[in-house]
LODREN-164356 format. One record per residue (C-alpha): residue number from 1; x, y, z; residue in one letter. Coordinates in steps of 0.02 Angstrom, whole numbers, padded with zeros to 5 digits. Layout:
residues N
[NUM,[X,Y,Z],A]
...
//
This chain:
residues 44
[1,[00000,00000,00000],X]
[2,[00143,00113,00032],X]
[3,[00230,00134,-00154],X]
[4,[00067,00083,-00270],X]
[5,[00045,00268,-00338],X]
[6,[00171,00250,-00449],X]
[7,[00118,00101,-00558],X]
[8,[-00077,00148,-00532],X]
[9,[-00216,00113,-00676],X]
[10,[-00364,00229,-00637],X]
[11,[-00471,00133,-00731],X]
[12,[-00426,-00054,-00635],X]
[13,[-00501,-00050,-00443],X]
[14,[-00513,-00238,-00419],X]
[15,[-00660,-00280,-00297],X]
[16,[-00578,-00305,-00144],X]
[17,[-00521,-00142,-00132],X]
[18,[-00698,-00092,-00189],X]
[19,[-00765,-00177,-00031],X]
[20,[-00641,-00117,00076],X]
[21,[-00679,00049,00027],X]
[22,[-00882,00018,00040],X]
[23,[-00843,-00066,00220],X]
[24,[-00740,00082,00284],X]
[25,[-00868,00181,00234],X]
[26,[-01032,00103,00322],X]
[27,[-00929,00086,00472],X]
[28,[-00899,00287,00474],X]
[29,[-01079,00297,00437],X]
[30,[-01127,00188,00593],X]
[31,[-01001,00262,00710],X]
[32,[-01078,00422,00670],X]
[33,[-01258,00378,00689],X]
[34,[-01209,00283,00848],X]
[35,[-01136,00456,00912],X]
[36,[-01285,00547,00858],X]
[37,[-01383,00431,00948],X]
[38,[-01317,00442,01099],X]
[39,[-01295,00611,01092],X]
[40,[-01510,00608,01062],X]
[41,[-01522,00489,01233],X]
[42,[-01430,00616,01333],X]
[43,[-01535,00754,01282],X]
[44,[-01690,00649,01308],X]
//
């Protein structure tokens, strides 16, 4: 992962990466709702 940017296709994301990327992103997602969430139960 460290010296890929020199050799790197654009075009060719092979699908693990693609799921990596969709995972990191729905656990943001989650971590933020959680927050928000628990920010809502304090208030309430």
């Amino acid at each position: 992962m460290a010296n890929n940017k020199t050799t790197q296709q654009p075009r060719k994301l092979s699908k693990r990466q693609r799921r990596n990327k969709l995972i990191i992103y729905i656990m943001i997602a989650a971590m933020v709702l959680s927050t928000l969430t628990m920010g809502l139960s304090y208030l309430i």
